[in-house]
C-alpha positions as CSV (number, residue, x, y, z in Angstrom):
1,X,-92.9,92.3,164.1
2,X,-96.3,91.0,163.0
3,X,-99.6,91.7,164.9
4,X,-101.8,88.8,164.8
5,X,-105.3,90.0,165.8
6,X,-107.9,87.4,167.6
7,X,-110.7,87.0,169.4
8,X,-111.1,85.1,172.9
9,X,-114.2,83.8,174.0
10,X,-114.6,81.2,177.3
11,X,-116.9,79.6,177.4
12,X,-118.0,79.4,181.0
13,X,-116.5,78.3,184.6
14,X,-118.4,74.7,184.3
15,X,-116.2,73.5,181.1
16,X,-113.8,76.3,181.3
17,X,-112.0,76.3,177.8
18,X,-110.8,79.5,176.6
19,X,-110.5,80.0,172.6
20,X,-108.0,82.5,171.4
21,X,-109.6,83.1,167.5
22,X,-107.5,84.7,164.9
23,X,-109.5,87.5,163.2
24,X,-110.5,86.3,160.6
25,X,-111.2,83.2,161.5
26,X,-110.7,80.9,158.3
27,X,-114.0,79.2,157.5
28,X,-112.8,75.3,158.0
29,X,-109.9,74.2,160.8
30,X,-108.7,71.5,162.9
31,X,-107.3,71.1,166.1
32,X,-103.9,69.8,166.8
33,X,-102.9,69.2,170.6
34,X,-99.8,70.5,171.3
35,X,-98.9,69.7,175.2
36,X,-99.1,66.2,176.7
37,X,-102.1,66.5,178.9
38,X,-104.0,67.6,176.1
39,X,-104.6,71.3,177.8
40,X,-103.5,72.9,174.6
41,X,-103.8,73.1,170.6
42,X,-103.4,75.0,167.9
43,X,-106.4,75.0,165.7
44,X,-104.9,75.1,162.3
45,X,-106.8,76.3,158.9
46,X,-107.4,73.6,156.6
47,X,-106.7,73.0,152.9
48,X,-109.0,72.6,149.9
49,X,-108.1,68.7,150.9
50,X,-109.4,69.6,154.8
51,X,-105.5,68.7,155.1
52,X,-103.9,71.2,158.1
53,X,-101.8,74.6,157.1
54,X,-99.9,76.5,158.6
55,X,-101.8,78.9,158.9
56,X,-102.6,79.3,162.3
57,X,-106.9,79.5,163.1
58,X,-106.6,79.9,167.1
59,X,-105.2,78.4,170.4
60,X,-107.3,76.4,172.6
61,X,-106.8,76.2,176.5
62,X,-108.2,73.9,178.7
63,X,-108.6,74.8,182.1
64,X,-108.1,78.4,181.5
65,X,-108.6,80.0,184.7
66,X,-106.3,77.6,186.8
67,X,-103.6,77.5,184.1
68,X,-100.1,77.8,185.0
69,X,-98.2,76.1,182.1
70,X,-97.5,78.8,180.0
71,X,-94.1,77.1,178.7
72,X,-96.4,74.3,177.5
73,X,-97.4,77.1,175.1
74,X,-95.8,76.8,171.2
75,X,-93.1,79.8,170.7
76,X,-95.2,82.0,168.3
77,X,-94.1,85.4,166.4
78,X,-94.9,88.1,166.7
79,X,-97.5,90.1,168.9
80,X,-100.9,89.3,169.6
81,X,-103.6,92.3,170.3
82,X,-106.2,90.7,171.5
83,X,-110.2,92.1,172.0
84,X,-108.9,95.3,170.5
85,X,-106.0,95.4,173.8
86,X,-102.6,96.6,172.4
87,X,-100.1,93.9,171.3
88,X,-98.5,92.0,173.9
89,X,-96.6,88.8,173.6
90,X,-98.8,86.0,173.2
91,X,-98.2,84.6,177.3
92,X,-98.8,88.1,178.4
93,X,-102.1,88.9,176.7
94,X,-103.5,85.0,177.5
95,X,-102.4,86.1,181.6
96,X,-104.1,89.7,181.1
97,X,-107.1,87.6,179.4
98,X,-107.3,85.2,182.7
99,X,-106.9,87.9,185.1
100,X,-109.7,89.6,183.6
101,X,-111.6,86.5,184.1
102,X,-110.9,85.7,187.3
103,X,-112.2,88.9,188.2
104,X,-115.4,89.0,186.8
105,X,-118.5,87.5,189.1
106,X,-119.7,84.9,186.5
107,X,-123.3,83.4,187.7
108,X,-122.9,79.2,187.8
109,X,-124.3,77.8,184.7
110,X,-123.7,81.4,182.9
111,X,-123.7,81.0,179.3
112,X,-120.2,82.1,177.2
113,X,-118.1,85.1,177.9
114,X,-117.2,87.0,175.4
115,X,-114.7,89.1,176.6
116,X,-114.6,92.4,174.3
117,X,-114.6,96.2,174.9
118,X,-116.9,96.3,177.3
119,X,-115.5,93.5,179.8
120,X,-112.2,94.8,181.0
């Protein structure tokens, strides 16, 4: 089973988008929605045409902390360890990723978290 390893960084209660970035991140991507309420895309690598792969870049998530939709979440293989954590399914690690959230004491107007290492 592949291991897919990423990156998340929020960036902040006040907009409250949560980026899941694939390490490495290709240099050039778009985003393509992927639920109906437009709370979720993939961001996909692009081509030497800027035309979308399949080669997957990163998940956006908007509304992160208060996000209960996970089945509005694409089926993706494979594991994903994210921040270094050990693989987990991909709707496991995002819920371990929101409960860390939701338990840190962000200041209002706080800059972006980056949630490595050192923030769990």
């Amino acid at each position: 089973m592949s291991i897919r390893r990423a990156s998340a960084l929020w960036d902040g209660p006040a907009e409250d988008v949560l980026w899941l970035l694939i390490d490495p991140l290709p240099e050039f991507w778009s985003i393509e929605p992927v639920d109906q309420h437009g709370r979720v895309a993939l961001l996909r690598a692009l081509d030497e045409r800027e035309l979308p792969t399949e080669e997957l870049a990163g998940i956006e998530v908007a509304g992160f902390l208060s996000f209960e939709a996970w089945d509005s979440l694409p089926d993706l293989p494979g594991r994903w360890a994210i921040d270094g954590d050990e693989p987990r399914p991909l709707v496991e690690a995002l819920r371990r990723v929101q409960a860390a959230l939701r338990g840190q004491l962000l200041p209002a107007g706080d800059g972006a978290a980056d949630l490595g290492e050192g923030s769990r």
